[in-house]
C-alpha positions as semicolon CSV with decimal commas, in nm:
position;residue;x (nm);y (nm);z (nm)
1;X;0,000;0,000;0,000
2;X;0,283;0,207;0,084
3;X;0,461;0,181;-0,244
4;X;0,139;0,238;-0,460
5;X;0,046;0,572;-0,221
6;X;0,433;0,646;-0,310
7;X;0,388;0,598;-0,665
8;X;0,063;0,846;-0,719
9;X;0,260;1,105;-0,494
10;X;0,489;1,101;-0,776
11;X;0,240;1,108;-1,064
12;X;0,069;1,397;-0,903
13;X;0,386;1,591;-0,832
14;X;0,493;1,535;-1,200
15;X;0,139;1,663;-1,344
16;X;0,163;1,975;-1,102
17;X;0,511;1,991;-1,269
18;X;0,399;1,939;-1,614
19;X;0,090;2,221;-1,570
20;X;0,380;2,451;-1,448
21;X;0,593;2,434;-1,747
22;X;0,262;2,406;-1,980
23;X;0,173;2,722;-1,817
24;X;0,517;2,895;-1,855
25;X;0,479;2,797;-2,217
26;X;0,189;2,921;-2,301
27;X;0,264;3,254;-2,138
28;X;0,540;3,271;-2,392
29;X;0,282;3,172;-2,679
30;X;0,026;3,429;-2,574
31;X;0,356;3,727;-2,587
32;X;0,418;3,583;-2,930
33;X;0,123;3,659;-3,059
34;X;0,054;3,951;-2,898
35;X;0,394;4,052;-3,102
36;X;0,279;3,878;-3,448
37;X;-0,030;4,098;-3,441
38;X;0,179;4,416;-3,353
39;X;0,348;4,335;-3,683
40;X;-0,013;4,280;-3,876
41;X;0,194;3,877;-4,029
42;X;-0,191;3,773;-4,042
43;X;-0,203;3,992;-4,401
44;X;0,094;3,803;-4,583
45;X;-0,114;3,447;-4,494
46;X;-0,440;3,549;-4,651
47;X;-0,623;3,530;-4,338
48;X;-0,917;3,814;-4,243
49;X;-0,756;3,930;-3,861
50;X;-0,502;3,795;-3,634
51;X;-0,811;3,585;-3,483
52;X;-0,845;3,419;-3,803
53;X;-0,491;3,336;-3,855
54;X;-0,433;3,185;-3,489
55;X;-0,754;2,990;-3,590
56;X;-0,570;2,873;-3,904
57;X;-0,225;2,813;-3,759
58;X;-0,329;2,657;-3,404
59;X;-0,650;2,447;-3,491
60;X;-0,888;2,599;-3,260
61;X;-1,191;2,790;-3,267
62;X;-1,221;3,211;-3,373
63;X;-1,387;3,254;-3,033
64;X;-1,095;3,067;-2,828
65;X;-0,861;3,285;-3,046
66;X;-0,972;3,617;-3,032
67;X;-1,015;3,514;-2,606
68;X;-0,613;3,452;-2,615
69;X;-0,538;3,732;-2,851
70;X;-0,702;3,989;-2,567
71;X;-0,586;3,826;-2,264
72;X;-0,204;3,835;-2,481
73;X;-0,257;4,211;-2,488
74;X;-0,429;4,253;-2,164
75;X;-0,125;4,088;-1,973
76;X;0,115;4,365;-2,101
77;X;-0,033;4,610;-1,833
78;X;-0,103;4,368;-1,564
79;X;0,227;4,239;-1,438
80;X;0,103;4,054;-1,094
81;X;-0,194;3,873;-1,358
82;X;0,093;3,719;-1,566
83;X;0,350;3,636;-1,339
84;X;0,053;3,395;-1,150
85;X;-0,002;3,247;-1,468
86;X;0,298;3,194;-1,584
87;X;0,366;3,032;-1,199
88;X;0,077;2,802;-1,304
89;X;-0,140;2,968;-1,013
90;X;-0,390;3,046;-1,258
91;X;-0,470;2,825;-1,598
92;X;-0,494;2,973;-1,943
93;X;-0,858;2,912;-1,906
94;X;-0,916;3,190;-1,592
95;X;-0,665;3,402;-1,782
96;X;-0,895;3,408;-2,047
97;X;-1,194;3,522;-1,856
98;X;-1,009;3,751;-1,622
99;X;-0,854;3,958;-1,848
100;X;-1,162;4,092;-1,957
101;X;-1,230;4,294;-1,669
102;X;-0,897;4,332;-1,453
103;X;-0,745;4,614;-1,400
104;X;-0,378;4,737;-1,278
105;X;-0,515;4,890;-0,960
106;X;-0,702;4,607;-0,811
107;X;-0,473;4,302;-1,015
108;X;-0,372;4,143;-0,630
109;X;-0,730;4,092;-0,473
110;X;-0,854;3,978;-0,823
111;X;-0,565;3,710;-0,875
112;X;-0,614;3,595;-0,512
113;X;-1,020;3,536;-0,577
114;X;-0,944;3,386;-0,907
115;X;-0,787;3,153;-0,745
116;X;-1,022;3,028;-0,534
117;X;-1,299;3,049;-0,776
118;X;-1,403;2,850;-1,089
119;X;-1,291;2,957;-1,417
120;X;-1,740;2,986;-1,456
121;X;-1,726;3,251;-1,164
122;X;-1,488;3,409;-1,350
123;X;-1,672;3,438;-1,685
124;X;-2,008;3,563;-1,486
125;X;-1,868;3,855;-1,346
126;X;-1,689;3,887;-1,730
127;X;-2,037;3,878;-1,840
128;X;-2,175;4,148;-1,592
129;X;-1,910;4,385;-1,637
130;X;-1,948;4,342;-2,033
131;X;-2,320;4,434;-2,078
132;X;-2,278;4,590;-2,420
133;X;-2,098;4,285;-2,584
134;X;-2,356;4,066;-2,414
135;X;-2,667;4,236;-2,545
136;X;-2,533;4,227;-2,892
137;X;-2,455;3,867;-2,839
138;X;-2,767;3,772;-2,678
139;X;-2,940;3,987;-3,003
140;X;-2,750;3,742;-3,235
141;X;-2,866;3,489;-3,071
142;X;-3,240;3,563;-3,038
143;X;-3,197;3,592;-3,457
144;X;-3,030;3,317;-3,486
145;X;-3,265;3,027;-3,345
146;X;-3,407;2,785;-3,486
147;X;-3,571;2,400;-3,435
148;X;-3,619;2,193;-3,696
149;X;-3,756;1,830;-3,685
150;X;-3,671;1,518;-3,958
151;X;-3,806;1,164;-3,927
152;X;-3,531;0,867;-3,984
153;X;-3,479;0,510;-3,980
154;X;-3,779;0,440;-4,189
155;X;-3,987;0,671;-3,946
156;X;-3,918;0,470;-3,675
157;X;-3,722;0,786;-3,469
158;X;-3,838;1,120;-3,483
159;X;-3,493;1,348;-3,434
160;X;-3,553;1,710;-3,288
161;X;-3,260;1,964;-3,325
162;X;-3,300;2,342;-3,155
163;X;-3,073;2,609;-3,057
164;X;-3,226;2,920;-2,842
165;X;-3,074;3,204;-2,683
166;X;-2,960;3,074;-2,341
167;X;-3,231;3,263;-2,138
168;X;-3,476;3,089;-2,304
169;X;-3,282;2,735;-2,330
170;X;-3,324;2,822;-1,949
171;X;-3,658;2,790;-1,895
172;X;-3,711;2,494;-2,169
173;X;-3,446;2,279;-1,920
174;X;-3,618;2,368;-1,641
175;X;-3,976;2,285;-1,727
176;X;-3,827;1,950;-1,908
177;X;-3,657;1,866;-1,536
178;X;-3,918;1,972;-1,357
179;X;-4,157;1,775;-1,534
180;X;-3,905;1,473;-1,637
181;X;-3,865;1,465;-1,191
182;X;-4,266;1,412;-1,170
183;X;-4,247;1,098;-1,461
184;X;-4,168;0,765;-1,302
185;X;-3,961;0,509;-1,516
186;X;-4,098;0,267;-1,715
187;X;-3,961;-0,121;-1,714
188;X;-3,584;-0,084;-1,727
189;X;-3,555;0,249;-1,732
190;X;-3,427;0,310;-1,323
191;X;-3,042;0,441;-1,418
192;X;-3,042;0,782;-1,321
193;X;-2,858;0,768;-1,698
194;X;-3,153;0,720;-1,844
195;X;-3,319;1,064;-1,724
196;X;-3,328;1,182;-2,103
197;X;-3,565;0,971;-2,166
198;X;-3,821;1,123;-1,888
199;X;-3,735;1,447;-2,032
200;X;-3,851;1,330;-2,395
201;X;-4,196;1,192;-2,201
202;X;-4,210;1,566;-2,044
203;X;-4,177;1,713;-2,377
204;X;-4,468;1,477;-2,509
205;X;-4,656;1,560;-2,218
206;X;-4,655;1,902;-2,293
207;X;-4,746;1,862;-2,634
208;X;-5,026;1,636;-2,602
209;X;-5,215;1,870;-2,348
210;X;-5,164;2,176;-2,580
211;X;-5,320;1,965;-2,837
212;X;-5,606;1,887;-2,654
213;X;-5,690;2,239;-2,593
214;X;-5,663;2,349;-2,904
215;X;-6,030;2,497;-3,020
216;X;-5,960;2,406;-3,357
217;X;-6,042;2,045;-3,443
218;X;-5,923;2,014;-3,769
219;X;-5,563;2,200;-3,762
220;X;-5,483;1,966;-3,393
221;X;-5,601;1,628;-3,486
222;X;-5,396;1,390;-3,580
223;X;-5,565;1,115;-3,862
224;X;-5,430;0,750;-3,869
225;X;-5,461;0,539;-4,175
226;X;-5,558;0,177;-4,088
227;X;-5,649;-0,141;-4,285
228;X;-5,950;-0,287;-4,130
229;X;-5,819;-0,600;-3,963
230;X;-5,525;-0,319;-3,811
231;X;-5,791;-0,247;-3,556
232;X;-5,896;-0,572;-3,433
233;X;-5,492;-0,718;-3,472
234;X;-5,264;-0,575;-3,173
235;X;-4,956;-0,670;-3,420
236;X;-5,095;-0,486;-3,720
237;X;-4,949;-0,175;-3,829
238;X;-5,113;0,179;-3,898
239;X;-4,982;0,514;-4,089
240;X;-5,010;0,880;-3,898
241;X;-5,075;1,135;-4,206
242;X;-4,755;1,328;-4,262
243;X;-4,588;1,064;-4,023
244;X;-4,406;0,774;-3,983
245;X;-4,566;0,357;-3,954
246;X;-4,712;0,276;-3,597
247;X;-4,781;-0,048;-3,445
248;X;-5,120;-0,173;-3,356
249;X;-5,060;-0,099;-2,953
250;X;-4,945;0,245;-3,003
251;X;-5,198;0,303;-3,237
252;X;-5,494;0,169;-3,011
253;X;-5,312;0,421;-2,714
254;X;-5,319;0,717;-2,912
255;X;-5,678;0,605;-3,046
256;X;-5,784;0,607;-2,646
257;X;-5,718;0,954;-2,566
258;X;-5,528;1,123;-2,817
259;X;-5,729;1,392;-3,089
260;X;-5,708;1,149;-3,356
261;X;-5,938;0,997;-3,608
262;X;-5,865;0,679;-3,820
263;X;-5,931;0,657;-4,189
264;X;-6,038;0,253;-4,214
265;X;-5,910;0,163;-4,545
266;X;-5,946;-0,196;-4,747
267;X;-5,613;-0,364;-4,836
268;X;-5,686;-0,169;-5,247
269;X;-5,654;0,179;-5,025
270;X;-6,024;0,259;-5,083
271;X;-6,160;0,440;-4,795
272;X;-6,419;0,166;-4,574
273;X;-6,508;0,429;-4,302
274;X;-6,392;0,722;-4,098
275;X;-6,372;0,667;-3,759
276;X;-6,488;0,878;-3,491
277;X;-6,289;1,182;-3,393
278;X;-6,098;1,083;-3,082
279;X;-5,981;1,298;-2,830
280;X;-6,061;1,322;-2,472
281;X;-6,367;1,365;-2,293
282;X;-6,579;1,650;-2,258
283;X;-6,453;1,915;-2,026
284;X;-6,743;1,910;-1,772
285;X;-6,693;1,476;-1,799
286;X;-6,269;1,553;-1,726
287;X;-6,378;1,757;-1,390
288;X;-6,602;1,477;-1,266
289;X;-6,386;1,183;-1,393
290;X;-6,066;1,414;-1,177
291;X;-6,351;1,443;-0,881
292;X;-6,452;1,130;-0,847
293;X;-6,104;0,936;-0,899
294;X;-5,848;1,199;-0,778
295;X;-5,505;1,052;-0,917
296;X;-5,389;0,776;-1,129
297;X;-5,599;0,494;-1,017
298;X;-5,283;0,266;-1,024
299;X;-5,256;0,107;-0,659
300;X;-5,000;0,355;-0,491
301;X;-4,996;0,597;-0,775
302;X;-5,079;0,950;-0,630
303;X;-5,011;1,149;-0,988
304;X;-5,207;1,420;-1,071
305;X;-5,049;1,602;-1,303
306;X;-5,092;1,492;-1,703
307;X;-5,349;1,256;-1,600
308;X;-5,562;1,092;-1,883
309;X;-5,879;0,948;-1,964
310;X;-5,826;0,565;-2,014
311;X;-6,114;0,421;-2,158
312;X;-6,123;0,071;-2,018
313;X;-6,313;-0,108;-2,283
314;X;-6,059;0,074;-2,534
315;X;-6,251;0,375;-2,761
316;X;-6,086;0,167;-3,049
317;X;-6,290;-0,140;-2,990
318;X;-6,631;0,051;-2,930
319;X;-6,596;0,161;-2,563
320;X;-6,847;0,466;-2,493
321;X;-6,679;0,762;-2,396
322;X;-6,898;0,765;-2,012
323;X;-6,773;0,774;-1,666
324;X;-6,853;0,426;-1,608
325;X;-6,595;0,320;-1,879
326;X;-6,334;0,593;-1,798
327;X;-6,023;0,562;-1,549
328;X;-5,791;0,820;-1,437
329;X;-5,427;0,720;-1,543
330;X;-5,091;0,873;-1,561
331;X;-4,928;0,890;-1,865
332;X;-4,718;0,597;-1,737
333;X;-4,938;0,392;-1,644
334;X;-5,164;0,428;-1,979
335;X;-4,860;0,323;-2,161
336;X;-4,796;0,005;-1,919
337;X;-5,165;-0,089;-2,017
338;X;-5,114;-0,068;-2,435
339;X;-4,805;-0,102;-2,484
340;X;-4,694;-0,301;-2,230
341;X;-4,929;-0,582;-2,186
342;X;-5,091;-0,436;-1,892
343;X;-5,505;-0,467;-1,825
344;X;-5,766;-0,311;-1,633
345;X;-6,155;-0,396;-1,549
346;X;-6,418;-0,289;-1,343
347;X;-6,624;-0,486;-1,154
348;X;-6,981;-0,433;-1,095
349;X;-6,911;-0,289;-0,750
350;X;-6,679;-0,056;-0,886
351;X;-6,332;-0,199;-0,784
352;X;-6,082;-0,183;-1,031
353;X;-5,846;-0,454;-1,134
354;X;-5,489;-0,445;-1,266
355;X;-5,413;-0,737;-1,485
356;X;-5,011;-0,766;-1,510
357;X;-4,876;-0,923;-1,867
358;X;-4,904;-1,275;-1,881
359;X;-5,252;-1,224;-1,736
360;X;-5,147;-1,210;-1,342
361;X;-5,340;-1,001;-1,125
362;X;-5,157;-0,724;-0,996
363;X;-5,226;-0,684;-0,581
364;X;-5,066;-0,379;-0,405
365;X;-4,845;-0,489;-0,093
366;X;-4,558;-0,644;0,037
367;X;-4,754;-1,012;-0,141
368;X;-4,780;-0,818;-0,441
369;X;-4,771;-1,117;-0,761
């Protein structure tokens, strides 16, 4: 034990020795090109600015350039600043933000708080003290957002690309975590790893209730094209409009409480009938379905927010849309029931039943099956 507690002693002291000369080093590089731009070279090379030909001749991004090529010239006037860096007291990186707001007069009690600080810390009070460049930043960025959505792998995967100005990529993460903290995992899904994929069931979430308030039918419905055997096959596939192939469960899901309508079509594509228009019930029937049953009717399950109307003779197979043959469920829990093998009945007294897959009735407790 000895010898190995001997041998990282002397990996750490040779790191700490490497970062010191690294740090000497790229003192010197910073004063070189703080003298290369002095003597405009960039012209001869065909780049635009000294920025771009540091970008060019170092392989690293304009913005990480034109952040050395300041903090180069800053460190001429700030003596105490660069000797700590080039001591390794301070890395290149909380140079970089520093530089941007020290000053000769108060260089000591900055270099001692940079320190002790993050090289983040540093760049926020950067930020604050550089409002100007920061609104016209933040202006380029507001211009320059965008989102854009592609279907792949057959339409299998639906792929969603964004970038936003960070206030508002703010409050999109937040509302995502919030809501991804409130969604409980589905089978297999426990590893704290796996916590994008209750942020892509928040994101759903959110969409699917701003769908079902939407006044106007015909813009926020979605319509399903289905053979007719598709509805009475679980394995059968179905085609969303403008969308990618479903299977049968997910289809006979969406079908339950989604704003959708299915097109019934023979195996020739001619039109048999079109189905109802889905969505969920009525809003006076919602307030006395979330009376009377609360929560997610799942043993245990106290969620009440992004609760749905489960029909439990499914809407697809000719269940009435009544409160005798609605359920409150979670989002989870609807997709254990159709898409998981799941089932639920009713019994004449009212009690409800969860059926696990494999047809094993589900009892809440420590003798749980």
């Amino acid at each position: 034990m000895a010898t190995d507690l001997h041998g990282t002693d002397t990996l750490t002291s040779r790191v700490q020795r490497l970062h010191r000369d690294i740090s000497r080093l790229q003192r010197e590089l910073l004063d070189r090109l703080t003298e290369l731009e002095a003597a405009e070279t960039w012209i001869d090379d065909g780049a635009h600015d000294m920025a771009h030909w540091t970008s060019m001749q170092l392989g690293i991004s304009r913005w990480k350039a034109e952040r050395w090529l300041s903090s180069g010239r800053a460190l001429q006037t700030l003596p105490v600043t660069a000797d700590a860096f080039e001591r390794g007291e301070l890395s290149i990186d909380k140079i970089a933000e520093l530089t941007r707001f020290a000053e000769f007069d108060d260089e000591d009690a900055l270099v001692h708080w940079a320190q002790g600080v993050s090289s983040g810390a540093i760049r926020r009070i950067g930020d604050l003290r550089s409002r100007e460049r920061l609104d016209e930043d933040t202006v380029a960025a507001e211009r320059e957002r965008w989102l854009q959505y592609r279907y792949a792998d057959g339409g299998r995967r639906f792929l969603l690309d964004a970038e936003l100005p960070g206030a508002a990529g703010v409050v999109v993460a937040h509302a995502l975590d919030r809501l991804a903290d409130q969604i409980p995992e589905l089978p297999d899904e426990g590893s704290e790893r796996l916590v994008g994929a209750r942020r892509a069931d928040a994101l759903v979430a959110l969409c699917s209730v701003q769908l079902a308030d939407d006044a106007d039918q015909d813009r926020a419905t979605v319509v399903v094209h289905a053979e007719l055997d598709t509805l009475l096959d679980g394995d059968a596939n179905a085609l969303i409009e403008g969308g990618p192939v479903i299977g049968g469960t997910t289809l006979h899901r969406l079908l339950c409480n989604a704003r959708m309508q299915a097109v019934v079509e023979h195996p020739d594509g001619t039109v048999h009938a079109v189905g109802r228009l889905s969505r969920d019930p009525a809003p006076w029937m919602m307030r006395q379905l979330r009376h009377r049953d609360g929560t997610c009717r799942f043993p245990s399950c106290d969620a009440r927010r992004f609760t749905q109307a489960h029909h439990i003779e499914w809407w697809s197979r000719g269940g009435g849309t009544d409160l005798d043959n609605l359920v409150l469920v979670c989002a989870f829990h609807h997709r254990l029931v159709h898409e998981h093998g799941w089932g639920l009945t009713r019994d004449d007294d009212g009690e409800l039943t969860w059926v696990r897959a494999g047809h094993v009735r589900s009892r809440a407790g420590p003798d749980a099956a």
